[in-house]
C-alpha positions as CSV (number, residue, x, y, z in Angstrom):
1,X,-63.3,33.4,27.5
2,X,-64.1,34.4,31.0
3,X,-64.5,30.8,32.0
4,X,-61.5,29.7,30.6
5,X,-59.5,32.9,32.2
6,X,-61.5,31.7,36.0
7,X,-60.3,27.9,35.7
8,X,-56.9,29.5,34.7
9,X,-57.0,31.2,38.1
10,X,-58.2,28.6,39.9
11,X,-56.0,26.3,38.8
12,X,-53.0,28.6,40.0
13,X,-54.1,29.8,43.3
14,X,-54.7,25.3,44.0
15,X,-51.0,25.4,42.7
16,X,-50.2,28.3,44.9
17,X,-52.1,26.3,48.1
18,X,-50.4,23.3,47.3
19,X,-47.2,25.0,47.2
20,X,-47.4,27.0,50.3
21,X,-48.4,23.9,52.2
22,X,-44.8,21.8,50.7
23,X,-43.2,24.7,52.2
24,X,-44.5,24.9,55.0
25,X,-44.2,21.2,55.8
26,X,-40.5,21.4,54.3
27,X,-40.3,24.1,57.0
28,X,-41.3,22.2,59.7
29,X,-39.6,19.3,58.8
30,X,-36.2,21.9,59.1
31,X,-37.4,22.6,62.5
32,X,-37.4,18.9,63.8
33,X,-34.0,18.3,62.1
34,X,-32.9,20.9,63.7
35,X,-34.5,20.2,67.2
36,X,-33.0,17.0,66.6
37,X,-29.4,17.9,66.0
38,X,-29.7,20.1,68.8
39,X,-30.8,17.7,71.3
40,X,-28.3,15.2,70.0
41,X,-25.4,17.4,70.1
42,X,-26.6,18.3,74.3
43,X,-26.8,14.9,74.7
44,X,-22.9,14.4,73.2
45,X,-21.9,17.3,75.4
46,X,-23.5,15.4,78.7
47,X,-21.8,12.4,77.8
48,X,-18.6,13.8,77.1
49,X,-18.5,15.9,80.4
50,X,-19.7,12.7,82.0
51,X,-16.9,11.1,80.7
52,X,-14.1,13.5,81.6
53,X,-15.2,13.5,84.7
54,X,-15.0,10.0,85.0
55,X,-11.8,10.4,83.7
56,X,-10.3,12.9,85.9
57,X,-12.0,10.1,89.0
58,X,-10.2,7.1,87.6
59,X,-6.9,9.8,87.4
60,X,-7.3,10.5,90.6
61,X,-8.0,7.1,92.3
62,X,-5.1,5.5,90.2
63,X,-2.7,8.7,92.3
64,X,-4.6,7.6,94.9
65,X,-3.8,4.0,95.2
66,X,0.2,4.6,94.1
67,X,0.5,6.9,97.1
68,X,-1.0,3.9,99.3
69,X,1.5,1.5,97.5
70,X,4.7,3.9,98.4
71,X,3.1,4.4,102.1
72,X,3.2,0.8,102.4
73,X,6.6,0.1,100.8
74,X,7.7,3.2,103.0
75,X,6.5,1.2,106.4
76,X,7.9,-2.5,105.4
77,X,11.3,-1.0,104.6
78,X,10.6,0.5,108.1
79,X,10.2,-2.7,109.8
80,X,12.6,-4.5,107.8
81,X,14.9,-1.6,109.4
82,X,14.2,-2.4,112.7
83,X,14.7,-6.4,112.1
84,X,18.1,-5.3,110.7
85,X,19.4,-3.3,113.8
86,X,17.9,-6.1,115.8
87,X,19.8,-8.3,114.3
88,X,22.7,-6.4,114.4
89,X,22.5,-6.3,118.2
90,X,22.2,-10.2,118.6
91,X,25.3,-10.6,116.5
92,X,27.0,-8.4,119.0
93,X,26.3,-9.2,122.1
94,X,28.3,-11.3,124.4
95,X,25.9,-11.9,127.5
96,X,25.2,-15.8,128.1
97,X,23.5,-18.4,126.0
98,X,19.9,-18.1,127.8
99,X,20.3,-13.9,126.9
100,X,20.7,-15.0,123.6
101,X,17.7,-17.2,123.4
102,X,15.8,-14.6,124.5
103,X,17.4,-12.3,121.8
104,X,16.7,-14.7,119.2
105,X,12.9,-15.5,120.0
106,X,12.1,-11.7,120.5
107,X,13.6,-11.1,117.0
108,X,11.4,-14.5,115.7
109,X,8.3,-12.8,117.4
110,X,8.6,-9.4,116.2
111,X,9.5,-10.9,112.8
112,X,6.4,-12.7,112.5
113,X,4.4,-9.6,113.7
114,X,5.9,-7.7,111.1
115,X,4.7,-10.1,108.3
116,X,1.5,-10.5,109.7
117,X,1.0,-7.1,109.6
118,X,2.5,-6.8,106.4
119,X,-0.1,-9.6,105.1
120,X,-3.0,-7.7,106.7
121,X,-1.8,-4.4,104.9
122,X,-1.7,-6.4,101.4
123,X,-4.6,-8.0,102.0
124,X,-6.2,-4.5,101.9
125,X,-4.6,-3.1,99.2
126,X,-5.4,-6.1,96.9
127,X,-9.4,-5.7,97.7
128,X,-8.7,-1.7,97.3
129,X,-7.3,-2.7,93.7
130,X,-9.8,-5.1,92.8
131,X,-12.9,-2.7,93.8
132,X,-11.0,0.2,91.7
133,X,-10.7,-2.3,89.0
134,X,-14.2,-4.1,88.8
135,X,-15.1,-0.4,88.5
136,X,-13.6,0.5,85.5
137,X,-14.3,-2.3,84.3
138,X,-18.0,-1.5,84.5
139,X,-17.2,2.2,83.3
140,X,-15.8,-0.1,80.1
141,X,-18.4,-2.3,79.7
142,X,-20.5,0.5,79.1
143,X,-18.9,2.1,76.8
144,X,-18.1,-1.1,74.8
145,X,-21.9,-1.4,74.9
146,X,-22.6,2.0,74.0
147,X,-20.2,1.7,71.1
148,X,-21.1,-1.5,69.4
149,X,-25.2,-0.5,69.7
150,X,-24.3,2.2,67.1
151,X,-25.2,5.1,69.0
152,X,-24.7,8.2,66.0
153,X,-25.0,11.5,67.4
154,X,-23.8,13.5,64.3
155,X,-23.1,12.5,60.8
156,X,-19.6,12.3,58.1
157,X,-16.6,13.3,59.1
158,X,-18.0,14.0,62.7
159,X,-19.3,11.1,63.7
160,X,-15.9,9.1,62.3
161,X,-13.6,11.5,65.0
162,X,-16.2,10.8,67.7
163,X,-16.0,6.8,66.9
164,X,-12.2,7.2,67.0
165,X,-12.0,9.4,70.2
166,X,-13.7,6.7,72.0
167,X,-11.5,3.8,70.8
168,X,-8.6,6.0,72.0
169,X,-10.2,6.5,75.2
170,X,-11.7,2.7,75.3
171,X,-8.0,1.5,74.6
172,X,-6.5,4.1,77.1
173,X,-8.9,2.8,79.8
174,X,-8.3,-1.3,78.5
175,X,-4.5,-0.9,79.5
176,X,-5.2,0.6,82.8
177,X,-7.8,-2.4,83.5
178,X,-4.6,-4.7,82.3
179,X,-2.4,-3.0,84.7
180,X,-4.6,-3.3,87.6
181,X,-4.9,-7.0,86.7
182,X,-1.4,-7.4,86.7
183,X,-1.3,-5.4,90.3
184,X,-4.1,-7.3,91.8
185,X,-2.1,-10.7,90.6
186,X,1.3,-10.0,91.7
187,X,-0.3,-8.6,95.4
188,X,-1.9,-11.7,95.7
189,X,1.3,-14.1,94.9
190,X,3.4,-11.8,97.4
191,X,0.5,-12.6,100.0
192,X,0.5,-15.6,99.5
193,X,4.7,-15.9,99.3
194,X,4.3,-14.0,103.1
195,X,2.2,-16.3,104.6
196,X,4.0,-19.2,103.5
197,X,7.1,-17.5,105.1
198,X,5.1,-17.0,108.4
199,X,3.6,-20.3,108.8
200,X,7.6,-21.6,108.6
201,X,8.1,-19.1,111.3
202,X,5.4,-20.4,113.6
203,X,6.5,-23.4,113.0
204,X,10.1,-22.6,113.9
205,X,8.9,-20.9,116.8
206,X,7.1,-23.2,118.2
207,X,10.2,-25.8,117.9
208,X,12.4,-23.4,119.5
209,X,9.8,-23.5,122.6
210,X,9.1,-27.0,122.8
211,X,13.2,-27.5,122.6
212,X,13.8,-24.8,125.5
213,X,10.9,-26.8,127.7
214,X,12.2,-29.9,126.9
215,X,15.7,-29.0,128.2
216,X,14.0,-27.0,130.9
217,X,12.5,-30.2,132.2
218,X,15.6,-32.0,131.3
219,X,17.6,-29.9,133.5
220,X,14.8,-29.8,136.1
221,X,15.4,-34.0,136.3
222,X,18.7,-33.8,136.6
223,X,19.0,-31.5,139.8
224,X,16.5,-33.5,141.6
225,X,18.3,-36.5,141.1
226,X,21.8,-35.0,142.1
């Protein structure tokens, strides 16, 4: 009887052991889960500060760069300005035909300074566009990357808003991208439009000189003669 009571005991404290031990690795096991979460949901609230301020950078540049667009529409209308009271004054005056000339190549030359400048001025914003859209396009590389690898930092319901905050944002930043494109593109057909327009003016110019020194010498001839 007193054998049969022992095994009885032993038997339940090896239950008791074996029990303790489940709970305690079921307890640890809670810890790393936890540990886990934790360092998952730090990790999500890096990223997302990350990406806010990335955000707020591209916000800013993109204000930025419009500013730089109205300063340079503000100093062309400028210019064009002056060309327009210049040309003003030609049509008015009455001195002799050589005044004129004169008149007429100073507007040529400060025409074709203005569009050389404006060319220069273009130039740089077009590579200030590109650079600010090569980097976003990086920013969205990366976080098309980041996306399709899967990353899961929480579960259910949570991870499905997460997955659909960064489409929002991924389509928010895809449209920007497409309007830079569409920026960089039309810059670079207006600079191209402007030195067209200068080249003819070189060209005209340099008619109008070889004309005047061709009548110059013409007129040259004829006095020695006489």
């Amino acid at each position: 009887m007193g054998g049969v009571l022992g095994r009885g005991s032993r038997r339940r404290g090896e239950n008791c052991r074996v029990l303790k031990q489940k709970v305690k690795l079921l307890e640890e096991e809670i810890v790393g889960v936890r540990c886990k979460s934790e360092q998952e949901n730090r990790v999500y609230e890096q990223q997302a500060v990350a990406f806010m301020a990335k955000e707020a950078q591209w916000k800013h540049e993109k204000k930025k760069w419009k500013e730089e667009v109205g300063r340079l529409r503000r100093r062309v209308e400028e210019k064009e300005e002056k060309i327009r009271r210049l040309e003003e004054k030609i049509t008015a005056t009455t001195v002799e035909g050589k005044s004129h000339k004169e008149l007429q190549n100073l507007s040529a030359n400060l025409l074709v300074e203005q569009m050389i400048e404006e060319q220069a001025l273009r130039e740089e914003a077009v590579e200030k566009w590109k650079r600010l859209y090569l980097a976003i396009k990086t920013e969205l590389d990366d976080l098309i990357l980041r996306t399709r690898q899967g990353e899961r930092l929480w579960r259910g319901a949570e991870e499905d808003r997460i997955i659909s905050d960064l489409q929002g944002h991924l389509k928010a930043k895809e449209e920007i991208a497409e309007g830079l494109r569409e920026k960089v593109s039309a810059l670079e057909k207006e600079a191209a439009r402007r030195e067209r327009e200068v080249d003819i003016l070189r060209q005209s110019l340099r008619i109008m000189s070889n004309s005047k020194q061709a009548r110059g010498n013409k007129n040259l001839r004829r006095s020695f003669f006489f």
